[in-house]
N, CA, C and O of each residue as an XYZ file, in Angstrom:
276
protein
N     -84.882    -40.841    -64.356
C     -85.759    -39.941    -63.639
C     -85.962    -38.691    -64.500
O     -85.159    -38.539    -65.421
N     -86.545    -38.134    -64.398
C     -87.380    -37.340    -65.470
C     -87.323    -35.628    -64.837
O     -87.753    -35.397    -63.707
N     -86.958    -34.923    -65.391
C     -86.265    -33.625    -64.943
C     -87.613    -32.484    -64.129
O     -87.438    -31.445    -63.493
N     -88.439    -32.941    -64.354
C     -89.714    -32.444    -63.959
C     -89.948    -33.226    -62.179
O     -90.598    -32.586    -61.352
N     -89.521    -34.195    -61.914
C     -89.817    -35.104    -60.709
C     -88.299    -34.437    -60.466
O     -88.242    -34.019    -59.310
N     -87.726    -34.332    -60.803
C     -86.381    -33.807    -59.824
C     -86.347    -32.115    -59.319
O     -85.767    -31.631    -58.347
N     -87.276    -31.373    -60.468
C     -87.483    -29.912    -59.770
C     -87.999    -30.299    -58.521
O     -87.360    -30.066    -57.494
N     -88.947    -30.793    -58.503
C     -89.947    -31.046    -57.261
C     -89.170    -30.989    -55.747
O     -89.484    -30.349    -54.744
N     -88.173    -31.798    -55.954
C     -86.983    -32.083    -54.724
C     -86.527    -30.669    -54.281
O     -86.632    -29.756    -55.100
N     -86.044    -30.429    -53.086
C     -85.168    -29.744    -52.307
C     -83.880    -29.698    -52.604
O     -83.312    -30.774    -52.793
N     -83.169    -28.523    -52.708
C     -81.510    -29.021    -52.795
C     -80.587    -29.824    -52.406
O     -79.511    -30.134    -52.918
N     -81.322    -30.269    -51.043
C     -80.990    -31.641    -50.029
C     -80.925    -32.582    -50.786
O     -79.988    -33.224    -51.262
N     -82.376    -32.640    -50.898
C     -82.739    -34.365    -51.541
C     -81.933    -34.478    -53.398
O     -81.671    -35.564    -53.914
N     -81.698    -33.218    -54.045
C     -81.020    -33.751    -54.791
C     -79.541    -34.311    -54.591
O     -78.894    -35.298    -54.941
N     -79.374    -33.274    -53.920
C     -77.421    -33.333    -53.041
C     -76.895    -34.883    -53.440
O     -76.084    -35.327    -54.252
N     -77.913    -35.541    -52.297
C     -78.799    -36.776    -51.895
C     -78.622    -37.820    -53.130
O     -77.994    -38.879    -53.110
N     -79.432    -37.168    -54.347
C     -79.528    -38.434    -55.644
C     -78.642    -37.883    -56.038
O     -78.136    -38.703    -56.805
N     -77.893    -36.779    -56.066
C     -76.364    -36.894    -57.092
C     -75.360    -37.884    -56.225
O     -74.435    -38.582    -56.641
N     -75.706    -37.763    -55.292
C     -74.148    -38.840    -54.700
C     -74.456    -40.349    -54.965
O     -73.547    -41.177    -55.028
N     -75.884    -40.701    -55.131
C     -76.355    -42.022    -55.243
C     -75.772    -42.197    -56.368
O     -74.741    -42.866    -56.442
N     -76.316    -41.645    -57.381
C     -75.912    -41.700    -58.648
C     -74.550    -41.875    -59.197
O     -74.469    -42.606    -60.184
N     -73.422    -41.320    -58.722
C     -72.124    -41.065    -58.885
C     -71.922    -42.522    -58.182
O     -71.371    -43.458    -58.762
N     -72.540    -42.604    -56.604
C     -71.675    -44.013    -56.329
C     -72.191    -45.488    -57.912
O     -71.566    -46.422    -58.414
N     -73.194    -45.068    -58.066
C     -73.610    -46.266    -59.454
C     -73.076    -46.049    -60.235
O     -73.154    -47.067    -60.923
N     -72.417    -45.282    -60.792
C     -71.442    -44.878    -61.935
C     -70.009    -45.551    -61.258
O     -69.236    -46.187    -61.974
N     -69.786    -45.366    -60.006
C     -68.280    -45.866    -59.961
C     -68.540    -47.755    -59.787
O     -67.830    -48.618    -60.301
N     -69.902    -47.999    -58.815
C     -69.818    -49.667    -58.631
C     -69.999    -50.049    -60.121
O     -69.561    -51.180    -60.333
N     -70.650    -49.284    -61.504
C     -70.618    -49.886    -62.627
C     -68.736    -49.772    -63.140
O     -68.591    -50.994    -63.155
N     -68.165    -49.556    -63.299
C     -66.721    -49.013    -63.594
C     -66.395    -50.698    -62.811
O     -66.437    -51.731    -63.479
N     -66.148    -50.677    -61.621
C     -65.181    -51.524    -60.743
C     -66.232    -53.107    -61.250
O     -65.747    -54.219    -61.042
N     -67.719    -52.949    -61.935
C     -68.562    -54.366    -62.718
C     -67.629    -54.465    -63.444
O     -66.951    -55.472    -63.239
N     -67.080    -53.383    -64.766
C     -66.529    -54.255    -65.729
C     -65.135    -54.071    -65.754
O     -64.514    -54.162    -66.813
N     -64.559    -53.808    -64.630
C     -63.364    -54.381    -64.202
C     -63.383    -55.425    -64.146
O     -62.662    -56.047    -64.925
N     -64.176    -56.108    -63.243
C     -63.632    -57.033    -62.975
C     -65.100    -58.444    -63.997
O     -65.272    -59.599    -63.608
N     -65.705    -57.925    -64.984
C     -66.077    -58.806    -66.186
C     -67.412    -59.133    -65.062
O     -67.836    -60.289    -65.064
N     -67.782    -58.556    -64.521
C     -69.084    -59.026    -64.247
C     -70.521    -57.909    -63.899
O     -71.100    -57.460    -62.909
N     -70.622    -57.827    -65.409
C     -71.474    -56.739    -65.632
C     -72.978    -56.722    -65.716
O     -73.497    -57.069    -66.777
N     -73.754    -56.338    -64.662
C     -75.278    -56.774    -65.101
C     -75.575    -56.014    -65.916
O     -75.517    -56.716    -66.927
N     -75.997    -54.602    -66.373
C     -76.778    -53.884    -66.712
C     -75.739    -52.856    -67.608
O     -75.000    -52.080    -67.003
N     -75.746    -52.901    -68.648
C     -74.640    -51.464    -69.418
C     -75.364    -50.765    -69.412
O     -74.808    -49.690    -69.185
N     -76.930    -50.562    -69.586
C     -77.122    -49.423    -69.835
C     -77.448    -48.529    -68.589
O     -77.633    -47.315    -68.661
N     -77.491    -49.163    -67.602
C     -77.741    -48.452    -65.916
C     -76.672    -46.915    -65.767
O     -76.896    -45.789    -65.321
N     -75.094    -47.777    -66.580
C     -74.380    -46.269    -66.131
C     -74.311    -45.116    -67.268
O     -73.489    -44.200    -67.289
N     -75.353    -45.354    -68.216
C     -75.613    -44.654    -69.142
C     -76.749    -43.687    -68.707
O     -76.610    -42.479    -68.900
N     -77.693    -44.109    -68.216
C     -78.660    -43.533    -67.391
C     -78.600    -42.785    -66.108
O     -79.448    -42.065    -65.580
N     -77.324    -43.140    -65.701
C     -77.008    -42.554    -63.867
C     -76.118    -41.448    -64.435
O     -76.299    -40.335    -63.940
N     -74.821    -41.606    -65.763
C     -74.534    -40.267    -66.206
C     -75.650    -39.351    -66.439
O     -75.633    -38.267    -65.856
N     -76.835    -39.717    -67.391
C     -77.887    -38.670    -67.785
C     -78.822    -37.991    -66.536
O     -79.404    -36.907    -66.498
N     -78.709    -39.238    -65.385
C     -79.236    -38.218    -64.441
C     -78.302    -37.255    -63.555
O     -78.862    -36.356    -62.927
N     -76.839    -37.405    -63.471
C     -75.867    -36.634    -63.217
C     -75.924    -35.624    -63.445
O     -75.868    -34.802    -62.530
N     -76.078    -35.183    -64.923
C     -76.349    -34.641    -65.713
C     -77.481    -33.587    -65.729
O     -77.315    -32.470    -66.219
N     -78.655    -34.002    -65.163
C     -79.593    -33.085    -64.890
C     -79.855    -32.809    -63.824
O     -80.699    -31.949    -63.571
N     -79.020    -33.647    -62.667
C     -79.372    -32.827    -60.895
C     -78.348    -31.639    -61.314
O     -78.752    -30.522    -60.988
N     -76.978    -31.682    -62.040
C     -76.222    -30.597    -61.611
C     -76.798    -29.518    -62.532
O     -76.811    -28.343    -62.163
N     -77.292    -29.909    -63.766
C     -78.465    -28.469    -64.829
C     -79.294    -28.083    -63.456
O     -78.938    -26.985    -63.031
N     -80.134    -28.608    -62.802
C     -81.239    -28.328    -62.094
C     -80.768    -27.333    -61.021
O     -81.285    -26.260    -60.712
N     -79.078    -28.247    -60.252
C     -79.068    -27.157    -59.004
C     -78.323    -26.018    -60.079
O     -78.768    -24.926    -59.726
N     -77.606    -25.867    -60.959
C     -77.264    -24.792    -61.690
C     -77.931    -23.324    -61.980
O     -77.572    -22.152    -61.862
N     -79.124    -24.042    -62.432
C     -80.248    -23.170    -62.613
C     -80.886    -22.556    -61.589
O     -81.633    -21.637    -61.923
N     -80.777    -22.875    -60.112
C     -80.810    -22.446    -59.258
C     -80.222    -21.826    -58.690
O     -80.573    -20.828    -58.061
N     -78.760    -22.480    -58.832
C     -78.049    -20.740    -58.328
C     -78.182    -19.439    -59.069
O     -78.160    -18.351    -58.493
N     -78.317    -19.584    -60.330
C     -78.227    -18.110    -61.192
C     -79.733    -17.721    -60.721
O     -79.834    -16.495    -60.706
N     -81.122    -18.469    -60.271
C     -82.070    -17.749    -59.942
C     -81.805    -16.950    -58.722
O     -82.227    -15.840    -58.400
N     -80.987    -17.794    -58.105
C     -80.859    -16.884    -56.185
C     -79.954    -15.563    -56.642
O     -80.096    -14.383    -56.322
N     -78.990    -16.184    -57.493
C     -78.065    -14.670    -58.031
C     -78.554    -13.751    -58.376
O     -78.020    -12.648    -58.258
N     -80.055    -13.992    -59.061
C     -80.669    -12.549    -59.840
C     -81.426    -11.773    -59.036
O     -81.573    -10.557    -58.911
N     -82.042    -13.090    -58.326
C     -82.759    -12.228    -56.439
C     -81.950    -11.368    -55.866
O     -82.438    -10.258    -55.653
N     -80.879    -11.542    -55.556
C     -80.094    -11.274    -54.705
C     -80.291     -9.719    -55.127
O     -80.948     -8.878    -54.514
N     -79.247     -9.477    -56.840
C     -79.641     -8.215    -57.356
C     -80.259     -7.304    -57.512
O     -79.882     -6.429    -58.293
């Protein structure tokens, strides 16, 4: 997902795709536990979007912080 379609979202709805995401990162983990792996590169991609819901809400708190000021 593309960091431009994730500004768009509410803090909700990201909340929302970070937990999705994290649960696909752990059902990929417990795939190659147990040797039955569809997709390697899926939890390569669900880290990178991890990765940019928490940049995105990040960047949002330091904007509310500077309002605030």
């Amino acid at each position: 997902m593309r960091a431009n379609e994730l500004r768009d979202k509410d803090n909700e709805a990201l909340l929302k795709q970070l937990n999705e995401r994290e649960n696909d990162v752990s059902n990929f983990r417990m795939q190659v536990a147990t040797g039955v792996v569809e997709n390697v590169r899926s939890a390569r991609t669900a880290r990178r979007d991890i990765a940019r819901i928490k940049t995105i809400l990040h960047e949002r708190e330091i904007a509310e912080a500077k309002g605030k000021n």
